[in-house]
OpenMM code with the backbone's topology and positions (N, CA, C; nanometers):
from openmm import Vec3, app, unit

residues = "UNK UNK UNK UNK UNK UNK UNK UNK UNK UNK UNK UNK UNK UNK UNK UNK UNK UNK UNK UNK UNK UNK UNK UNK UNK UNK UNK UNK UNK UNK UNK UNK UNK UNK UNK UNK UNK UNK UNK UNK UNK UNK UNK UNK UNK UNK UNK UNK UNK UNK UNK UNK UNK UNK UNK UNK UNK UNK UNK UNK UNK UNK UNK UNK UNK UNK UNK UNK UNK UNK UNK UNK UNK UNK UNK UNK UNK UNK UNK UNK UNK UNK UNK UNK UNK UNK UNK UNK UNK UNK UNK UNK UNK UNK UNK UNK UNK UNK UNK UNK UNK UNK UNK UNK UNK UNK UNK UNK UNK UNK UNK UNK UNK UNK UNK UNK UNK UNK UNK UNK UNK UNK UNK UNK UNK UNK UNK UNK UNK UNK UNK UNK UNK UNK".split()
positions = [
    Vec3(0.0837, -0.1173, 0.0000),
    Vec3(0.0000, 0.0000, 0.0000),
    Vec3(0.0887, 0.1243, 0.0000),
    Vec3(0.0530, 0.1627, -0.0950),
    Vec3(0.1196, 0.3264, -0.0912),
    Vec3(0.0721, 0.4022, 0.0426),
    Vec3(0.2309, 0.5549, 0.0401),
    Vec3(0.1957, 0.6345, 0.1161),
    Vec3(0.0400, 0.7189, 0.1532),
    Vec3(0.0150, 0.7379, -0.0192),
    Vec3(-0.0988, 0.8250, -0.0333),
    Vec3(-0.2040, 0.7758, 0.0069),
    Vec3(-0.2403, 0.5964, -0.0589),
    Vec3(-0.3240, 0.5473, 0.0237),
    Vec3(-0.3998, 0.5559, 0.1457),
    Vec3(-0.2982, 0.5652, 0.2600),
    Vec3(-0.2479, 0.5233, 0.3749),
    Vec3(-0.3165, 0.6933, 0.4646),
    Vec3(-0.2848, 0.7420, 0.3531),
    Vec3(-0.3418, 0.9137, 0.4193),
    Vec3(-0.4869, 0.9600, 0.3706),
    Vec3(-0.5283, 0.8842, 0.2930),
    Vec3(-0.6430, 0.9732, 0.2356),
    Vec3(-0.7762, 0.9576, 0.3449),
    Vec3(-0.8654, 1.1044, 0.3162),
    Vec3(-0.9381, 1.1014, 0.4115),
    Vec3(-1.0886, 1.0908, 0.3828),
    Vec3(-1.1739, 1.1166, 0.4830),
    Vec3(-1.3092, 1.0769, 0.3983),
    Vec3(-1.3440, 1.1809, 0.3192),
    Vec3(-1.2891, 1.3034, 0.3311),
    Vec3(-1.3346, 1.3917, 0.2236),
    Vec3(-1.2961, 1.4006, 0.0971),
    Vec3(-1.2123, 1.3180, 0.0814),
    Vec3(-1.1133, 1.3019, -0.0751),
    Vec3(-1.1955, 1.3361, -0.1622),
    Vec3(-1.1809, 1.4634, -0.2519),
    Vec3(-1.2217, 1.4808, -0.3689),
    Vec3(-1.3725, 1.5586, -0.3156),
    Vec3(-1.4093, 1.5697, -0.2371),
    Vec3(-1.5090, 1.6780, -0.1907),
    Vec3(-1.4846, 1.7539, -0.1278),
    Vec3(-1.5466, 1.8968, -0.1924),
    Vec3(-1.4618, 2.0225, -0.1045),
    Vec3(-1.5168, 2.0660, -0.0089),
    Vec3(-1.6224, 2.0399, 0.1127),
    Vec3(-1.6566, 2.0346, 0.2096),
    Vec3(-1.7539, 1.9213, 0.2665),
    Vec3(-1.7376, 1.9153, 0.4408),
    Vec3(-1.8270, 1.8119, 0.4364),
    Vec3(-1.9630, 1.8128, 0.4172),
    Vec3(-2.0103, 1.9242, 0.4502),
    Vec3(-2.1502, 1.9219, 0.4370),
    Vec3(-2.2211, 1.8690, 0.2825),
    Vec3(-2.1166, 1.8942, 0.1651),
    Vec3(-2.1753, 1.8513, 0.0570),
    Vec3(-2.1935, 1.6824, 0.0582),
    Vec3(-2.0860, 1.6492, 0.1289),
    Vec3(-2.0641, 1.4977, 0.1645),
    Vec3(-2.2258, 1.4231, 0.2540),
    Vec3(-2.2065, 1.4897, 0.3028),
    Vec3(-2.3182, 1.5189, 0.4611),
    Vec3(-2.4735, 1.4446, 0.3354),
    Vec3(-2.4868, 1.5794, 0.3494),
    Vec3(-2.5961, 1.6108, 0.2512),
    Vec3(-2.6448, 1.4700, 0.0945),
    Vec3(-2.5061, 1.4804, 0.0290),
    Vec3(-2.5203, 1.3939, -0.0856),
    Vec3(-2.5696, 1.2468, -0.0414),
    Vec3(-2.4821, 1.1776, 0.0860),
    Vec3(-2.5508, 1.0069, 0.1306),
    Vec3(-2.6501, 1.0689, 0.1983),
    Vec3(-2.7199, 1.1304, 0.2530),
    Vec3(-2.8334, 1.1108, 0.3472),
    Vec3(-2.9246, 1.1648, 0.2471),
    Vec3(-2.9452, 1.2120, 0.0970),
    Vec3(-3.0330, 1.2025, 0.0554),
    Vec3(-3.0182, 1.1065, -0.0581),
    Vec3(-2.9146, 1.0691, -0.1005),
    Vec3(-2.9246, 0.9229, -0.1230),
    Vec3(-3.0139, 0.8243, -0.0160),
    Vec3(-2.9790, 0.8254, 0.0810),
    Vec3(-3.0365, 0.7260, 0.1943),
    Vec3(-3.2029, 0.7258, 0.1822),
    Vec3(-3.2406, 0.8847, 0.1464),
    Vec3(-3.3521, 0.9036, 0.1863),
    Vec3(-3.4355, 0.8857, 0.0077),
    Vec3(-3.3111, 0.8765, -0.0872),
    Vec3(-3.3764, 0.8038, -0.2004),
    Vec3(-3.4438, 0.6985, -0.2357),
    Vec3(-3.3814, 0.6539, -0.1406),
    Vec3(-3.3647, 0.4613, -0.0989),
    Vec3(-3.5144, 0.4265, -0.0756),
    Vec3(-3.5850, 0.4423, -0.0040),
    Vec3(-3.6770, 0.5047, 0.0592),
    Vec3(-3.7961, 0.5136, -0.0845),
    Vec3(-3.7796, 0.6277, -0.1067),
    Vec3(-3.8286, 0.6786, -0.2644),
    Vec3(-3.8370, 0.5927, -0.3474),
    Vec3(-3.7430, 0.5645, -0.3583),
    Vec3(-3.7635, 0.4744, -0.4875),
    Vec3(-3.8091, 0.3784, -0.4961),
    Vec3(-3.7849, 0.3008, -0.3277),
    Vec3(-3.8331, 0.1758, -0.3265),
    Vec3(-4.0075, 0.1978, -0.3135),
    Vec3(-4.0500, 0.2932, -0.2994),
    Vec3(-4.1981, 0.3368, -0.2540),
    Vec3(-4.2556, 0.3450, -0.4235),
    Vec3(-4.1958, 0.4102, -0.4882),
    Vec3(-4.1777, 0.4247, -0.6554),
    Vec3(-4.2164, 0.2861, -0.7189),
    Vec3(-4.1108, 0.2283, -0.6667),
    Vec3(-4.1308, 0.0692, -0.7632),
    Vec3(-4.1986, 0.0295, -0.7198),
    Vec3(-4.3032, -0.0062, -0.5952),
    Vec3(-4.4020, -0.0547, -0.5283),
    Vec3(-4.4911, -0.0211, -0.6480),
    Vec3(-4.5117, 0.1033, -0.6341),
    Vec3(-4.6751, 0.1861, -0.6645),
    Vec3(-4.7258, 0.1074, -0.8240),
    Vec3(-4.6181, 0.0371, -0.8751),
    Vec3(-4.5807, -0.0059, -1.0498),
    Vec3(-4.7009, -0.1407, -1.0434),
    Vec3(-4.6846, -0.2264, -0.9377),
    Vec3(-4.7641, -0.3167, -0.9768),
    Vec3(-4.9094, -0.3029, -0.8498),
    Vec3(-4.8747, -0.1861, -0.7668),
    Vec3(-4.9771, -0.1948, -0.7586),
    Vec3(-5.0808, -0.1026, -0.7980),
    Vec3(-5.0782, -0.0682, -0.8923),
    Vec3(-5.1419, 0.0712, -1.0160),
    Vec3(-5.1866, -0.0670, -1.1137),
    Vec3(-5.0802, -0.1532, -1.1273),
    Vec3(-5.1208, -0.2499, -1.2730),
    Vec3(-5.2289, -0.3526, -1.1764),
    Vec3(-5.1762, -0.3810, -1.0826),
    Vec3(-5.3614, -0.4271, -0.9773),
    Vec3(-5.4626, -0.4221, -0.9994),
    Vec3(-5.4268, -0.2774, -0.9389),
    Vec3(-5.5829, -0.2333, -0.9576),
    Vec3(-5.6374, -0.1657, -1.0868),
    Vec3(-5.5720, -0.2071, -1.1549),
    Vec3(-5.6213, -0.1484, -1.3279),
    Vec3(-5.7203, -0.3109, -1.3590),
    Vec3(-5.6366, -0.4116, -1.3604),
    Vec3(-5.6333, -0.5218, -1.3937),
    Vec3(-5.8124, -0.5452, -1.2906),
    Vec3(-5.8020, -0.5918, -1.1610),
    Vec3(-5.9004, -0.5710, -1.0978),
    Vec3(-6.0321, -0.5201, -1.0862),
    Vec3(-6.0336, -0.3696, -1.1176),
    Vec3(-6.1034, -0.3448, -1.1532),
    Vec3(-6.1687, -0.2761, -1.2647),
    Vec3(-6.1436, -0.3465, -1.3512),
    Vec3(-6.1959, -0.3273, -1.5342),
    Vec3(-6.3256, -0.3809, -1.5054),
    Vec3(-6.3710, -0.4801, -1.4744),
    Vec3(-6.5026, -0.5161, -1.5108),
    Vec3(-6.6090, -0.4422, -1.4577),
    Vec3(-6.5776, -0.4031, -1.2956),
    Vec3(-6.6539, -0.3041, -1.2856),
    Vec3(-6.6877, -0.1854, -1.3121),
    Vec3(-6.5561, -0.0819, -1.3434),
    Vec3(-6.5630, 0.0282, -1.4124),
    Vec3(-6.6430, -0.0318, -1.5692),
    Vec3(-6.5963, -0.1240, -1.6555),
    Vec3(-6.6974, -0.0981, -1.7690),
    Vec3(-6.8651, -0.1234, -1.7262),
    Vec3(-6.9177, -0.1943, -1.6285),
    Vec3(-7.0165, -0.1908, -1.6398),
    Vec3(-7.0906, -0.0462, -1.5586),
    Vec3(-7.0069, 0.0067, -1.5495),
    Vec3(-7.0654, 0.1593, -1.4779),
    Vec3(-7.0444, 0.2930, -1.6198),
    Vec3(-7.0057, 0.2136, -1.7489),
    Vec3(-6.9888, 0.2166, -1.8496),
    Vec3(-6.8309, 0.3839, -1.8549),
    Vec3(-6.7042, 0.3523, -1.7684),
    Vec3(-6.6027, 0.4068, -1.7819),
    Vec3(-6.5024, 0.2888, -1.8029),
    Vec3(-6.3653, 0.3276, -1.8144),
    Vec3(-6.2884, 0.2294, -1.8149),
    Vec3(-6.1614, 0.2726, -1.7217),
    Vec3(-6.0745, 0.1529, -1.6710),
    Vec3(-5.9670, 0.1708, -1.6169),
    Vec3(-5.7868, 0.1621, -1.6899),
    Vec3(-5.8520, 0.1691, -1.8069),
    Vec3(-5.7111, 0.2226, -1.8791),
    Vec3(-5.6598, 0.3351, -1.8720),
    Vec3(-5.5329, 0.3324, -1.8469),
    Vec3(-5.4491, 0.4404, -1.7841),
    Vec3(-5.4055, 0.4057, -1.6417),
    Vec3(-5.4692, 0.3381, -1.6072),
    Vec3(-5.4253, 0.3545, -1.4281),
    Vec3(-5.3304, 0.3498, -1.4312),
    Vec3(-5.2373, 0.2495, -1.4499),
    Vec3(-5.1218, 0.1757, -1.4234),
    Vec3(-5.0228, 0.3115, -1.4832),
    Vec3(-5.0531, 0.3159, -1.5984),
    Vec3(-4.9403, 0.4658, -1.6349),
    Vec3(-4.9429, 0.5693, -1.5648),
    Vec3(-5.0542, 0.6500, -1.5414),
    Vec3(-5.0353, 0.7497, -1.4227),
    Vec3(-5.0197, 0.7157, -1.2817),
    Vec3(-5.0404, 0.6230, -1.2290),
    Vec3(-5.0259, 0.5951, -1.0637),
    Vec3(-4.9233, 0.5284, -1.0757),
    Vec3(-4.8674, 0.4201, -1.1738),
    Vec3(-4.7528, 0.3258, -1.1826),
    Vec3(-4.6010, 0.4048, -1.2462),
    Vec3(-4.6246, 0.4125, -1.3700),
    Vec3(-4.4925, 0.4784, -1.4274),
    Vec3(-4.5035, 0.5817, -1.3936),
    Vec3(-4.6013, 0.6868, -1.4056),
    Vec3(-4.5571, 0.8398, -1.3739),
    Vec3(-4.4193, 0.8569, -1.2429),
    Vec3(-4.5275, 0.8278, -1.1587),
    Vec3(-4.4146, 0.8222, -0.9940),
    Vec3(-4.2812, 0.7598, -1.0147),
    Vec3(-4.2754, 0.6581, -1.0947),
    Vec3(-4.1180, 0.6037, -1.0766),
    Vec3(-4.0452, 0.7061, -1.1907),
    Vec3(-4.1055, 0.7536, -1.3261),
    Vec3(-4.0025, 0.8574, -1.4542),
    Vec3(-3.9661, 0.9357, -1.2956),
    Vec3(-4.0784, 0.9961, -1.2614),
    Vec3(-4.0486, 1.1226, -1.1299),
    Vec3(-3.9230, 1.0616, -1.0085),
    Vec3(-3.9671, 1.0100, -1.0028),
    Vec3(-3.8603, 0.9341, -0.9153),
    Vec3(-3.7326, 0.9444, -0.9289),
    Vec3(-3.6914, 0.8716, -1.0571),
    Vec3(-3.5766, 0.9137, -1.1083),
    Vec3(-3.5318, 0.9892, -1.1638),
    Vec3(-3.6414, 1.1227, -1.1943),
    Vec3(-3.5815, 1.2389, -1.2925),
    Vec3(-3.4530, 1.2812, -1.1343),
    Vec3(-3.6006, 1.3336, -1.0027),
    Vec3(-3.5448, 1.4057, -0.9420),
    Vec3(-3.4491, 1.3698, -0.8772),
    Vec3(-3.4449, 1.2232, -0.8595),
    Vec3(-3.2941, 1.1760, -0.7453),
    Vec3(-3.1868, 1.2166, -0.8500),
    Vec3(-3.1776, 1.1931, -1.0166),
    Vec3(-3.0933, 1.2277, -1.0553),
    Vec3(-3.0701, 1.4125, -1.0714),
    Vec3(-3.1310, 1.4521, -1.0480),
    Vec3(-3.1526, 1.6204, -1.0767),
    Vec3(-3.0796, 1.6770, -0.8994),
    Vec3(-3.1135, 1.6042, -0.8141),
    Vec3(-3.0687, 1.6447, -0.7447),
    Vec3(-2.9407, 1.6079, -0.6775),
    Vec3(-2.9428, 1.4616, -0.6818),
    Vec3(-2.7904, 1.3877, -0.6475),
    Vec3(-2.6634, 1.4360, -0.7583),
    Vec3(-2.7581, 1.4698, -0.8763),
    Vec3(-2.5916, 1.4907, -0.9647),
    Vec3(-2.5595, 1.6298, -0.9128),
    Vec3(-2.6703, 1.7189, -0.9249),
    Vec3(-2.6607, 1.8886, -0.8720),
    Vec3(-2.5456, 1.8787, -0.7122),
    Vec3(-2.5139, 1.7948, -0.6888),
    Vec3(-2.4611, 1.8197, -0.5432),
    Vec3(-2.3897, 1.7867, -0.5335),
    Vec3(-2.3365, 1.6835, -0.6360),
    Vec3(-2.2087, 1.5537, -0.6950),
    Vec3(-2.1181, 1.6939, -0.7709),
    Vec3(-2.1760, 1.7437, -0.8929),
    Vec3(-2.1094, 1.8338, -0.9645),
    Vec3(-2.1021, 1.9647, -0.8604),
    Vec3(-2.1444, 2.0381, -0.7935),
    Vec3(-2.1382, 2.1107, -0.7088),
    Vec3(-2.0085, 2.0998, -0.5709),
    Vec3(-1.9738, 1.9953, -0.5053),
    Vec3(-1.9661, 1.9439, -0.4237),
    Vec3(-1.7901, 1.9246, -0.4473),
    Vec3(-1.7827, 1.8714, -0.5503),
    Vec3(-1.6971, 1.7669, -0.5831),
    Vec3(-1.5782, 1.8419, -0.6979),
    Vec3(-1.4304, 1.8189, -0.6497),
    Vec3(-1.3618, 1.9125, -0.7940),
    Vec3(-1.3893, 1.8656, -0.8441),
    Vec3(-1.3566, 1.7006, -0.8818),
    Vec3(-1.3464, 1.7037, -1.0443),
    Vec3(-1.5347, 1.6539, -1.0688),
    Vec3(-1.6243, 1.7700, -1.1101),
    Vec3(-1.7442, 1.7952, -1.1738),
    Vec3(-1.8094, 1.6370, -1.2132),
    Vec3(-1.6918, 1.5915, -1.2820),
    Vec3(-1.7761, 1.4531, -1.3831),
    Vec3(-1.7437, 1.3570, -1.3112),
    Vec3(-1.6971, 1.3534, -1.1799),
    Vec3(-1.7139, 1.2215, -1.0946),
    Vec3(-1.8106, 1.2263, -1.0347),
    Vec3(-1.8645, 1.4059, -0.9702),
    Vec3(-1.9172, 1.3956, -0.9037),
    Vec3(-2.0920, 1.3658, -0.9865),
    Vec3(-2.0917, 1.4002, -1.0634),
    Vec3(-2.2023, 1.3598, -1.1662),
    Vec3(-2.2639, 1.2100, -1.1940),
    Vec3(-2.1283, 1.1092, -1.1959),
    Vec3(-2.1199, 0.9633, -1.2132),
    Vec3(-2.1633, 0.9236, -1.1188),
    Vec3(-2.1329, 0.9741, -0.9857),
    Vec3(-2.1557, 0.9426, -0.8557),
    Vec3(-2.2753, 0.9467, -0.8272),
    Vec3(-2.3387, 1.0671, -0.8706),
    Vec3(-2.5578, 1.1175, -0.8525),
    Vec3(-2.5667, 0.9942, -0.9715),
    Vec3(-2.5486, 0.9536, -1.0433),
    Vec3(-2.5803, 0.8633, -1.1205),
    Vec3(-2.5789, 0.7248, -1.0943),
    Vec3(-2.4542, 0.6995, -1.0031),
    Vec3(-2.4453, 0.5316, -0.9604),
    Vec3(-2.5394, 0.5616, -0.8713),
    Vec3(-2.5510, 0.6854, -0.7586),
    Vec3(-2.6451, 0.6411, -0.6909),
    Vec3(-2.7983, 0.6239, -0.6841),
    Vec3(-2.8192, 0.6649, -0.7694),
    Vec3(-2.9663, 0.6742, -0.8366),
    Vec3(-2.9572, 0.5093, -0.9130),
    Vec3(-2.8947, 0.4524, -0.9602),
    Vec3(-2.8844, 0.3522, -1.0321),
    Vec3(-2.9013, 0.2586, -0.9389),
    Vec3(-2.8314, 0.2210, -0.8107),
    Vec3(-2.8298, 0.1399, -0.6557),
    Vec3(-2.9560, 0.1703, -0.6289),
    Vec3(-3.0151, 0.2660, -0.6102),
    Vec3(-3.1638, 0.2601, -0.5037),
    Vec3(-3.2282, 0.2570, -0.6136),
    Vec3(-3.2081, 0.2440, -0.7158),
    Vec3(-3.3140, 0.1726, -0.7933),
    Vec3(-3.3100, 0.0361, -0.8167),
    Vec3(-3.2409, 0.0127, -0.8329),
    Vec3(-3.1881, -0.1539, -0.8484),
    Vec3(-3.2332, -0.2461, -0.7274),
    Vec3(-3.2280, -0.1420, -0.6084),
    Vec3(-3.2444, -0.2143, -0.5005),
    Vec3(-3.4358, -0.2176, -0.4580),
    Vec3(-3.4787, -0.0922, -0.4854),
    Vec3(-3.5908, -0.0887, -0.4709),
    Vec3(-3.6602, -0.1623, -0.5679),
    Vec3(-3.6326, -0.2029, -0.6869),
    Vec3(-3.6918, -0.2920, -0.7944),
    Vec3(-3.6561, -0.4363, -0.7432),
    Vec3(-3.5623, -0.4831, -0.6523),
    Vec3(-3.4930, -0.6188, -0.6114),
    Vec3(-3.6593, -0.6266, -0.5088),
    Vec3(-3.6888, -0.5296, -0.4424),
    Vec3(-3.7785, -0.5373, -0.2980),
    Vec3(-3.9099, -0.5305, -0.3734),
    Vec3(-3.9467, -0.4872, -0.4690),
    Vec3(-4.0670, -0.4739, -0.5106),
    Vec3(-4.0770, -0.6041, -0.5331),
    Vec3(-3.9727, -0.7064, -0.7040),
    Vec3(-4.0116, -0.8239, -0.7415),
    Vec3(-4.0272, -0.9185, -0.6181),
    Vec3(-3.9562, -0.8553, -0.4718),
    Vec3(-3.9868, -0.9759, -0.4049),
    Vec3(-4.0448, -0.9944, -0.2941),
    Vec3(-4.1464, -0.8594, -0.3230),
    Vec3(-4.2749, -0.8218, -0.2385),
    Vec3(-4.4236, -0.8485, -0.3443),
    Vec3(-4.3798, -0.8310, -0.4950),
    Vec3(-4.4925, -0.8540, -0.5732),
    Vec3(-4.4430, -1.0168, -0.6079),
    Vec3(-4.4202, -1.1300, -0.5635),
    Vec3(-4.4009, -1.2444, -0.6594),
    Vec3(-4.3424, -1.2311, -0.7822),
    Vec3(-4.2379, -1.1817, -0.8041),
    Vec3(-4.1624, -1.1024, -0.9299),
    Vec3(-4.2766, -1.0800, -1.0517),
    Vec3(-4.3687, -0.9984, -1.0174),
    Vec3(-4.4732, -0.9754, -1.1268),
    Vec3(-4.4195, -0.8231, -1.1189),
    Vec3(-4.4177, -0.7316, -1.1937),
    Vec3(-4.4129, -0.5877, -1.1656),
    Vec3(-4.5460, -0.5289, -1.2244),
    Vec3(-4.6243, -0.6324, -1.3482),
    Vec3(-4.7410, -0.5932, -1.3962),
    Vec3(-4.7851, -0.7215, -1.3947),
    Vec3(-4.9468, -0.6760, -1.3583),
    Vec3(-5.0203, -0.7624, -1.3518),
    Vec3(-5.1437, -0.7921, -1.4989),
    Vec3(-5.1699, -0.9400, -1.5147),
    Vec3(-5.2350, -0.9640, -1.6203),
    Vec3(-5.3460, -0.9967, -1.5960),
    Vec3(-5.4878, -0.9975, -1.6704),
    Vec3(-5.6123, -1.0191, -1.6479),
    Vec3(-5.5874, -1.2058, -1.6941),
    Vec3(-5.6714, -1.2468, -1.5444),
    Vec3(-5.6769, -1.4437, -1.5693),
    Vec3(-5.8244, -1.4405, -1.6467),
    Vec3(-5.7960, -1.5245, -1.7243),
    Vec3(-5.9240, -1.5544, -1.7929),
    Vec3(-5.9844, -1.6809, -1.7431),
    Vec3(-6.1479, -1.6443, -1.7450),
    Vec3(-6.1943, -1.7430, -1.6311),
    Vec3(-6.3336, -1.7968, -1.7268),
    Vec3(-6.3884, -1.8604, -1.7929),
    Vec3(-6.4588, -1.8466, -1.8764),
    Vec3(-6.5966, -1.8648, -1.8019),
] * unit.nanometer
topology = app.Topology()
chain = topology.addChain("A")
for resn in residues:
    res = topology.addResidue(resn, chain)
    for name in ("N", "CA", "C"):
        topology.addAtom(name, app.Element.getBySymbol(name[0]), res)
């Protein structure tokens, strides 16, 4: 192990802590988000799926659900963790395009992870299909 190794500190490459501070604890609190995000996906495609028969016989329909209650929240999800984790990465950080990569891996992890907790809170379904029952 090198000298430099041996010295570096937790702020390496961030020019104060508070940006440090700030950047994991709203990562942390992405975590959170997102995993609430990927939830809402199958259960929007649920209750789309669910209740079709009754909405048509009240003569409306339940197409769309799943896109506005399901995908909307998760595009949102990830616009803003990335809008804001990179804003604080490039802000935060000298060299700009690590700190950018960085709002990016971490947005990439709490999503990955919150999609790991959804498939294995929904029976790895993320959308649900109408059973045909004759």
């Amino acid at each position: 192990m090198t000298t430099a190794a041996l010295t570096r500190t937790p702020l390496e490459g961030w020019k104060g802590t508070a940006y440090l501070v700030w950047f994991w604890l709203l990562a942390i609190a992405g975590l959170i988000v997102m995993t609430g995000a990927w939830i809402l996906l199958p259960l929007a495609s649920l209750e789309e799926v669910t209740e079709q028969g009754k909405a048509l016989a009240a003569g409306t329909t339940m197409a769309g659900t799943t896109l506005v209650f399901g995908v909307l929240p998760l595009v949102i999800a990830h616009a803003t963790g990335l809008l804001i984790l990179c804003s604080i990465g490039v802000q935060g950080r000298y060299d700009r395009w690590r700190g950018f990569w960085l709002g990016v891996a971490a947005v990439l992890a709490t999503s990955i992870i919150g999609l790991t907790a959804t498939l294995i809170l929904s029976g790895g379904r993320l959308i649900a299909t109408p059973s045909y029952v004759p």
